[in-house]
Wavefront OBJ file of the C-alpha trace (Angstrom):
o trace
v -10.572 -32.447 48.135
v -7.468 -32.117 49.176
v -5.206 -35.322 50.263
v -4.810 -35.718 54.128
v -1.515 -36.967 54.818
v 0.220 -38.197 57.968
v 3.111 -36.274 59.533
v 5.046 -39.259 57.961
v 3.883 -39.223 54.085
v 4.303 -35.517 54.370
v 8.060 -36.071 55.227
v 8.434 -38.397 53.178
v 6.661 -36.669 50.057
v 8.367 -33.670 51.104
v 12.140 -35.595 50.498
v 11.067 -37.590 47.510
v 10.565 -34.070 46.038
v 13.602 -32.796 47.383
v 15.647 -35.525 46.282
v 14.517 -35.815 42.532
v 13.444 -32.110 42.226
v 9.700 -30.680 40.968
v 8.984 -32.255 38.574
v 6.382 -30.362 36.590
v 2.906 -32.126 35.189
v 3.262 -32.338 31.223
v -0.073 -32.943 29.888
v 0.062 -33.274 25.916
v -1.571 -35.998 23.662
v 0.092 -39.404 23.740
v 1.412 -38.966 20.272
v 4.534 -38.152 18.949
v 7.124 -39.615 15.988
v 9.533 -42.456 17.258
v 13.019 -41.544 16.762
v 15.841 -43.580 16.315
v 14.213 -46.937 16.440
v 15.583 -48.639 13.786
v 18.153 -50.360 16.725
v 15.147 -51.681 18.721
v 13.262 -53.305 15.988
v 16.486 -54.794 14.922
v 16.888 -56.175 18.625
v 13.367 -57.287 18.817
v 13.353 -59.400 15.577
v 16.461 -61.155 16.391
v 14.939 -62.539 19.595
v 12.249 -63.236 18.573
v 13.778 -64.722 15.475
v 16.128 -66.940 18.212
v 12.887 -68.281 19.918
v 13.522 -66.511 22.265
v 9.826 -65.281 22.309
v 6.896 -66.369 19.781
v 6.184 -62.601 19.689
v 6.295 -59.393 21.551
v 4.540 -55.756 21.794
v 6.608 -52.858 23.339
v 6.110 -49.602 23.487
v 7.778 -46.632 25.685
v 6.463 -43.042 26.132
v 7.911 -39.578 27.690
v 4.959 -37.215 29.470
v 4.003 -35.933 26.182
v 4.428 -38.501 23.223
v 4.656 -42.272 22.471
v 8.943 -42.443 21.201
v 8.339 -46.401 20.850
v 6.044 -48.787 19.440
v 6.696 -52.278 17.682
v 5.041 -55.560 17.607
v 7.018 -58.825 16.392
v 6.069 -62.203 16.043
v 2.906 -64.083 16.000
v 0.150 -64.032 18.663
v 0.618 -68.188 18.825
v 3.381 -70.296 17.672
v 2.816 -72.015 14.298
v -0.154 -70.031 13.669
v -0.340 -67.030 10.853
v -2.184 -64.154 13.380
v 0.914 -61.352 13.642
v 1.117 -59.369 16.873
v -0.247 -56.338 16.842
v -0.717 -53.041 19.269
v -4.114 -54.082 19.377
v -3.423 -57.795 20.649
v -4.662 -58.585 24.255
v -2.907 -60.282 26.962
v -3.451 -61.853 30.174
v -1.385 -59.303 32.491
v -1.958 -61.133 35.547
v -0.401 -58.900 38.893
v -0.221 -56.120 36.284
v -3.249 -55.822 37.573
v -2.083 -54.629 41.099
v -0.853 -51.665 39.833
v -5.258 -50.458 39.303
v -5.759 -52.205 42.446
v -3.384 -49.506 43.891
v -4.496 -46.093 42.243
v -8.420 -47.261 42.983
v -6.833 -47.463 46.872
v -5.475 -44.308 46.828
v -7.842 -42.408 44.824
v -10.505 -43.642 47.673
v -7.515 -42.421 50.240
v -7.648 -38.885 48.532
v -11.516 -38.875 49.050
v -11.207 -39.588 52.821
v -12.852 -43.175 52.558
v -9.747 -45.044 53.080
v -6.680 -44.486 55.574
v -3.453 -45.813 55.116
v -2.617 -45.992 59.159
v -5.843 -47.331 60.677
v -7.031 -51.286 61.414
v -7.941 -52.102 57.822
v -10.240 -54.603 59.906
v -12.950 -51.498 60.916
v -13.249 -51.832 57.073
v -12.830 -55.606 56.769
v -13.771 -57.296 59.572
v -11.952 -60.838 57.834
v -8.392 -58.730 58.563
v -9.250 -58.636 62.264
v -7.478 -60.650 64.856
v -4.851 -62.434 62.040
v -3.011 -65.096 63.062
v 1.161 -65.757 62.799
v 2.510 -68.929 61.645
v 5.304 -69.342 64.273
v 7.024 -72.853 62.573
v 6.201 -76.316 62.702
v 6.479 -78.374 65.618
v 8.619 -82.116 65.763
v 5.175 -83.713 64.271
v 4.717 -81.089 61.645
v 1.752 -79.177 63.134
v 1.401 -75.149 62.343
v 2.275 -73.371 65.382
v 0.273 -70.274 65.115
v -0.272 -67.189 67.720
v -1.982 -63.638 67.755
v -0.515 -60.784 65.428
v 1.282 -58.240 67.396
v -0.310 -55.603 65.681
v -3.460 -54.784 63.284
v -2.826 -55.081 59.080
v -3.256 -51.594 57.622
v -4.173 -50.654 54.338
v 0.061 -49.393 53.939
v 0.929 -53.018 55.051
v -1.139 -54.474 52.008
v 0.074 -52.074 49.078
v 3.505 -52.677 50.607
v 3.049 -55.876 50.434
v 4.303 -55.910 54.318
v 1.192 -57.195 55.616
v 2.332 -61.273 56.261
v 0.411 -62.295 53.752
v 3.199 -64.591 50.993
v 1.992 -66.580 47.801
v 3.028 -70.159 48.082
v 4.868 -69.717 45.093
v 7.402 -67.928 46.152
v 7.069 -68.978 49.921
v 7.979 -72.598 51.335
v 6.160 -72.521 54.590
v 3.304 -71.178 53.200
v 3.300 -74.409 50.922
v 4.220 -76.698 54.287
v 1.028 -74.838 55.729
v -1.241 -75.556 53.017
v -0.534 -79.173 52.932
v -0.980 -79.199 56.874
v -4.188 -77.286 56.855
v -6.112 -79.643 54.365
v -6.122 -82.159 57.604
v -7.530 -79.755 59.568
v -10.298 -77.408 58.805
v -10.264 -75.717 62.247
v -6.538 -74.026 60.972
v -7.200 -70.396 59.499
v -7.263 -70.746 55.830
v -4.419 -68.087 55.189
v -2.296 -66.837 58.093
v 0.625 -64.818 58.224
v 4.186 -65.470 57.553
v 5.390 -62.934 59.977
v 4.000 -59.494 61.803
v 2.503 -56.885 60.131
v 5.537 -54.318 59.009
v 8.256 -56.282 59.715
v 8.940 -57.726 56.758
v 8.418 -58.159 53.309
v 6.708 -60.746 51.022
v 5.079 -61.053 47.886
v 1.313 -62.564 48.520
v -1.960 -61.600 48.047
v -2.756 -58.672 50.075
v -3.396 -56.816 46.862
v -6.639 -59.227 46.801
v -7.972 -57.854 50.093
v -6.759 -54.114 49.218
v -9.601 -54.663 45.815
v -11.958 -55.966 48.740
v -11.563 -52.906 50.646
v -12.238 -50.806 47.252
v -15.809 -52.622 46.733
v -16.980 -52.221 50.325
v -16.393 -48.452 50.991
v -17.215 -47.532 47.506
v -20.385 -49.519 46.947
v -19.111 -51.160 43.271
v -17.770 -54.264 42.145
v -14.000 -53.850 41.809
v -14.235 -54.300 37.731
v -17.204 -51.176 37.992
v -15.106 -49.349 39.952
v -11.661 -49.730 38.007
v -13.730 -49.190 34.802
v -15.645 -45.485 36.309
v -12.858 -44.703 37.790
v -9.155 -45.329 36.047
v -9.954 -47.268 32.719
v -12.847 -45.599 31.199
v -10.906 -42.105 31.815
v -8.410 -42.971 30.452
v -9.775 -44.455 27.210
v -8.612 -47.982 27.904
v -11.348 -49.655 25.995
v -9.896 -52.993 26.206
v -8.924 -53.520 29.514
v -10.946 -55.499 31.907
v -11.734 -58.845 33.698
v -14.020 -60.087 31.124
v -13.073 -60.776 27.180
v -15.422 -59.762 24.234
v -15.449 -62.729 21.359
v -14.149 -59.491 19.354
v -11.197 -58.724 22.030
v -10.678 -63.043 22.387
v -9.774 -63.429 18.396
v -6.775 -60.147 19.493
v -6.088 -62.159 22.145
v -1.933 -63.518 22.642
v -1.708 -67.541 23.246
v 0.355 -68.525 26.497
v 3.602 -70.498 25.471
v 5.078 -72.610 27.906
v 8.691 -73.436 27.510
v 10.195 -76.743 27.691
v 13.303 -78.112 29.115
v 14.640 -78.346 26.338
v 14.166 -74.505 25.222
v 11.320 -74.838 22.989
v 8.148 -72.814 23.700
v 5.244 -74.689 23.135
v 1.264 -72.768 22.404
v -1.227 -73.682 25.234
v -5.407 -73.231 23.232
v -7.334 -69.924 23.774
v -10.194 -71.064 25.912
v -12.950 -68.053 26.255
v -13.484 -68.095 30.266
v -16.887 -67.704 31.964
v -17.486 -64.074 32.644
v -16.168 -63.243 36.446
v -18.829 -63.022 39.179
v -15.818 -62.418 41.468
v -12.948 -59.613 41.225
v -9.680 -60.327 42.174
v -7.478 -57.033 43.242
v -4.121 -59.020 42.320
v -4.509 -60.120 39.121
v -6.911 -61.440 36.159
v -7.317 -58.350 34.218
v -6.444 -58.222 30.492
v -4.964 -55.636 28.708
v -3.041 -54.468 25.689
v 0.393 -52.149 25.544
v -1.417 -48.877 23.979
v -3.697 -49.598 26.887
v -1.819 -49.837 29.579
v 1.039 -47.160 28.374
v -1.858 -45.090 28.877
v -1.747 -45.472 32.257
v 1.953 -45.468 32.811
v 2.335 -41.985 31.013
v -1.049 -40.443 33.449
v 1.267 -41.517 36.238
v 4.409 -40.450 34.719
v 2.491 -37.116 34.348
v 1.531 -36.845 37.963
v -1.483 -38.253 37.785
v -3.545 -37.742 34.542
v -3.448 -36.956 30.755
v -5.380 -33.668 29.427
v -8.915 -33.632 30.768
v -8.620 -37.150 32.514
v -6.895 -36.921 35.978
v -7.404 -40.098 37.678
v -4.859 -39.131 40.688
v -3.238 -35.666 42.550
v 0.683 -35.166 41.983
v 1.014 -35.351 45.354
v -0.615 -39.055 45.632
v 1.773 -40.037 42.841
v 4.648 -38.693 44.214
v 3.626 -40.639 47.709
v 3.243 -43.653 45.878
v 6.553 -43.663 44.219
v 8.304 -42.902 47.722
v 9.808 -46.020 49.390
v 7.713 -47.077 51.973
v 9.368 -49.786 53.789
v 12.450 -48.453 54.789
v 15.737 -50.623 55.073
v 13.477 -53.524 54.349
v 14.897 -55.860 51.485
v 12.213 -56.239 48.830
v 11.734 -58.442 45.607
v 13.614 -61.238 45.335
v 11.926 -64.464 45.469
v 12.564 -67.950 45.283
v 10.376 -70.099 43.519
v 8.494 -73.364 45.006
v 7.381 -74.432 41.799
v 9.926 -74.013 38.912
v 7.076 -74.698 35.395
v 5.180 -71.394 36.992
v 8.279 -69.118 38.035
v 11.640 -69.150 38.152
v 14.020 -67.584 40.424
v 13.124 -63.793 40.748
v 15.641 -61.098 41.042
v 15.514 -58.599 38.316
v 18.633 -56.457 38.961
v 20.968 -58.268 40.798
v 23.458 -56.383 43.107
v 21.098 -53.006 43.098
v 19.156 -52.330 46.311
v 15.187 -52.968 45.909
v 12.385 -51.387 47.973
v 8.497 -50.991 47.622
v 6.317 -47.968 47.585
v 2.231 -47.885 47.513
v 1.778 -49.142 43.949
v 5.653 -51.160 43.065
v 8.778 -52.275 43.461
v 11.518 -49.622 43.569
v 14.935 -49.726 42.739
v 17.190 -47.577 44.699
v 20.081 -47.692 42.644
v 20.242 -46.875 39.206
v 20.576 -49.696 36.516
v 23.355 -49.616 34.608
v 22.191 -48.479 30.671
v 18.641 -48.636 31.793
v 16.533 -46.852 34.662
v 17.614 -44.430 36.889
v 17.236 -44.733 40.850
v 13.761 -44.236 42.126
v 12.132 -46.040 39.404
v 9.200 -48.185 39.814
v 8.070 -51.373 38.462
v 6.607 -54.941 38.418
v 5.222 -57.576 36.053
v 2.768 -60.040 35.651
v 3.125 -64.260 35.634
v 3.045 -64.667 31.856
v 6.186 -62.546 31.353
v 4.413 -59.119 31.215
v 6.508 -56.282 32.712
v 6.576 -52.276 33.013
v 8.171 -49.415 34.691
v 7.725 -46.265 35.174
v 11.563 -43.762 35.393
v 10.386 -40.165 36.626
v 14.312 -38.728 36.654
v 14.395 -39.575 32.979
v 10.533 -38.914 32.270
v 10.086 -42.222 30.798
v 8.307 -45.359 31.045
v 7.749 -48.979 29.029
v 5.579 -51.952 28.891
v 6.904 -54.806 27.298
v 4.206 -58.063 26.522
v 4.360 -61.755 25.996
v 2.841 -64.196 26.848
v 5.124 -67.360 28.514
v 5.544 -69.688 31.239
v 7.840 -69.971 33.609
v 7.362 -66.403 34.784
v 10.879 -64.458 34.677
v 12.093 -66.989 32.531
v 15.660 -65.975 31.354
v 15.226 -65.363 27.349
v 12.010 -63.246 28.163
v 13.754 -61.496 30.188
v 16.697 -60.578 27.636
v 14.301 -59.318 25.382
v 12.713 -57.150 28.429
v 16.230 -55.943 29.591
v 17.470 -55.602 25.723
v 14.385 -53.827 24.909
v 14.885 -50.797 28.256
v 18.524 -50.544 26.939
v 17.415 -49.704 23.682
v 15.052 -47.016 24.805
v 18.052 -45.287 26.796
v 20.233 -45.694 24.044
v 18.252 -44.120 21.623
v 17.470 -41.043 23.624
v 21.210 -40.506 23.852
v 22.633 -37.740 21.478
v 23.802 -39.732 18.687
l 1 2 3 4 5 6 7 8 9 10 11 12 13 14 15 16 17 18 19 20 21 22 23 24 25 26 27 28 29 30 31 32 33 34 35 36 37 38 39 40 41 42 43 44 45 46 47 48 49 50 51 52 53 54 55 56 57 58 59 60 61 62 63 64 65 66 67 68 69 70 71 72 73 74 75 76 77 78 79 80 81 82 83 84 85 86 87 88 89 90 91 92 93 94 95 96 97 98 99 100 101 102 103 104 105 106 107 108 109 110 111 112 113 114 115 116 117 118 119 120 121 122 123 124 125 126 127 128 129 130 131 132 133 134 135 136 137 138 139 140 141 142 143 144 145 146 147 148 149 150 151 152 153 154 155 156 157 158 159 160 161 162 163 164 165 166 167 168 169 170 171 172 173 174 175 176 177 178 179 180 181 182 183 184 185 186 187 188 189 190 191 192 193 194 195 196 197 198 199 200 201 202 203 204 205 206 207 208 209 210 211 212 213 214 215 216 217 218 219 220 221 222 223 224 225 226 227 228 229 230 231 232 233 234 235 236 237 238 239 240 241 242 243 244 245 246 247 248 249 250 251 252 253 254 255 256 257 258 259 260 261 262 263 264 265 266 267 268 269 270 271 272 273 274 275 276 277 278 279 280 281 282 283 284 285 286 287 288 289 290 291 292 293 294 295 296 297 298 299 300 301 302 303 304 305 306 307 308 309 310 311 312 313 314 315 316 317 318 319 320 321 322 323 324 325 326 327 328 329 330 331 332 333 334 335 336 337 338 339 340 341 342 343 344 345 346 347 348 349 350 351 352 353 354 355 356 357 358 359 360 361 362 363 364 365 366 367 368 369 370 371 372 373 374 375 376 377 378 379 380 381 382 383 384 385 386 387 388 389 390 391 392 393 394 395 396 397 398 399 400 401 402 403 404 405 406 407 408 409 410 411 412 413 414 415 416 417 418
């Protein structure tokens, strides 16, 4: 079936194309010989050596080979267990990126629309309601949405809905609203499309999945993106096997030291969230990276159509400023702006940055990360992408960062003629 797009995604697919040129679907095993990564294990150890991580798993892939794999470290401070490619980690929003190819594979089979009411779907999104301020007594001030949440408003994270994380008011309103129950439980910070904010629409994009495609959203994810792609351990539940692979979550102190939280196995999920609580591993989840880097799918597993992946990539917001957030709660998150000074935008599945980073990604990358310091992107001008793991608290905390940012600059580095 072929994709039904708008008179708008058709313009706009048909100048993301024009502006990058074709770029041709490379479908070859995920294999290959690293080259020239004597530099990037060298930069890995010695952060991780500085504390500035108790351990790390990267890896970075073209369309048709894995160039970069190393693990350093040890799954939990002062503990023996080294990581490995086969150690799992708590990804957290990582997770939003399957939330968003399950979305628009069910958009390329005509059961979801990116335009329409997502409320004829989801009668919960119907009639939302605006948080307009406070009044002198401290009340929520609240009035009708001017226009109906669509299924582009949640992947674009446009939709009003903001984590309180990031999002003072919506902290204000949640203290307000425990006084009174008659208060909706999560209104909007601000019309549909007319801004951005990072929230939890990805949640009610996984509860669209489940109700026009009849699964669970782990069933779906796992028929439909994971299991095709032979990503055997990535999911919402944790095997005892998968548990003893599994990373420990440092959280570091004030005074710089990172300190091992216990492994607690979790009851297995009766409920699916779209916006995070999947775990995965970096083989894993390169595997999806490179299917998208390639248009859509490896050899024999095509999980999306090149022109779905090329929509996806496409800024969809327009002049709207996207991803930078201040934090309401500095032991989860810190301050959040990944490449200061370079314009930042948001397509169906990611952030996107505009400009090109200097030594690292070229414009019209995409990316994003999850809580515990877990990050990708994805570069289609330089046919490359890279997942980078750890496992720490506060989320974009400065040294996990470095090694993120010192890791990227490696990768371009060593695909430079030496």
């Amino acid at each position: 079936m072929t994709v039904r797009l708008s008179r708008r995604d058709a313009l706009l697919f048909t100048g993301a194309v024009a502006a990058a040129g074709a770029l041709p679907c490379v479908f070859a095993p995920a294999i290959g010989a690293p080259l020239r990564t004597n530099d990037i294990d060298a930069i890995l150890k010695a952060r991780i050596g500085a504390g500035d991580a108790p351990g790390v798993v990267a890896m970075a892939a073209t369309k048709d080979s894995v160039i970069y794999q190393g693990a350093f470290g040890v799954r939990a401070k002062g503990a023996p267990a080294a990581m490995s490619a086969g150690t799992v980690f708590a990804i957290a929003s990582m997770t939003k990126l399957l939330t968003s190819v399950a979305a628009m594979q069910l958009v390329e089979r005509g059961k979801l629309t990116l335009d329409e009411p997502a409320a004829r779907i989801d009668p919960t999104l119907d009639s939302p309601q605006v948080l307009d301020g406070f009044d002198a007594k401290g009340a929520p001030q609240l009035r009708p949405a001017r226009k109906p949440i669509t299924l582009r408003h949640l992947l674009t994270h446009t939709s009003g809905f903001s984590y309180q994380l990031w999002d003072e008011n919506v902290l204000r309103y949640g203290k307000a609203v425990h006084g009174d129950p008659a208060l909706p439980r999560t209104p909007l910070m601000f019309d549909p499309g007319t801004r951005w904010a990072y929230g939890g629409s990805l949640d009610r994009v996984g509860r669209l999945v489940e109700i026009v495609s009849g699964q669970t959203l782990d069933r779906y994810i796992s028929d439909n993106i994971t299991g095709p792609l032979g990503m055997h351990d990535t999911g919402y539940a944790i095997s005892d096997a998968q548990l003893a692979r599994q990373a420990s979550l440092h959280v570091r102190k004030s005074d710089g030291r990172l300190v091992a939280r216990p492994l607690v196995k979790q009851a297995e999920p009766k409920e699916f969230s779209g916006g995070g609580g999947i775990k995965s591993t970096a083989p894993d989840f390169l595997a999806l990276l490179q299917a998208i880097l390639n248009g859509g799918g490896l050899p024999g597993k095509r999980i999306l159509r090149p022109q779905t992946v090329e929509l996806m990539s496409v800024n969809q917001i327009g002049d709207i400023d996207a991803g930078i957030l201040k934090t309401t709660k500095p032991g989860l998150s810190a301050d959040v702006d990944f490449f200061p000074g370079v314009r930042l935008r948001w397509g169906l599945a990611g952030m996107i940055n505009i400009d090109p980073v200097p030594e690292r990604r070229r414009a019209g990358s995409q990316t994003w990360a999850g809580l515990y310091n877990t990050y990708y992107w994805i570069d289609p001008a330089s046919g490359v992408a890279g997942v980078v793991m750890m496992q720490i608290l506060p989320f974009a905390d400065k040294r996990a960062l470095g090694v993120y940012r010192q890791f990227e600059r490696g990768i371009y580095r060593s695909r430079r003629p030496a």
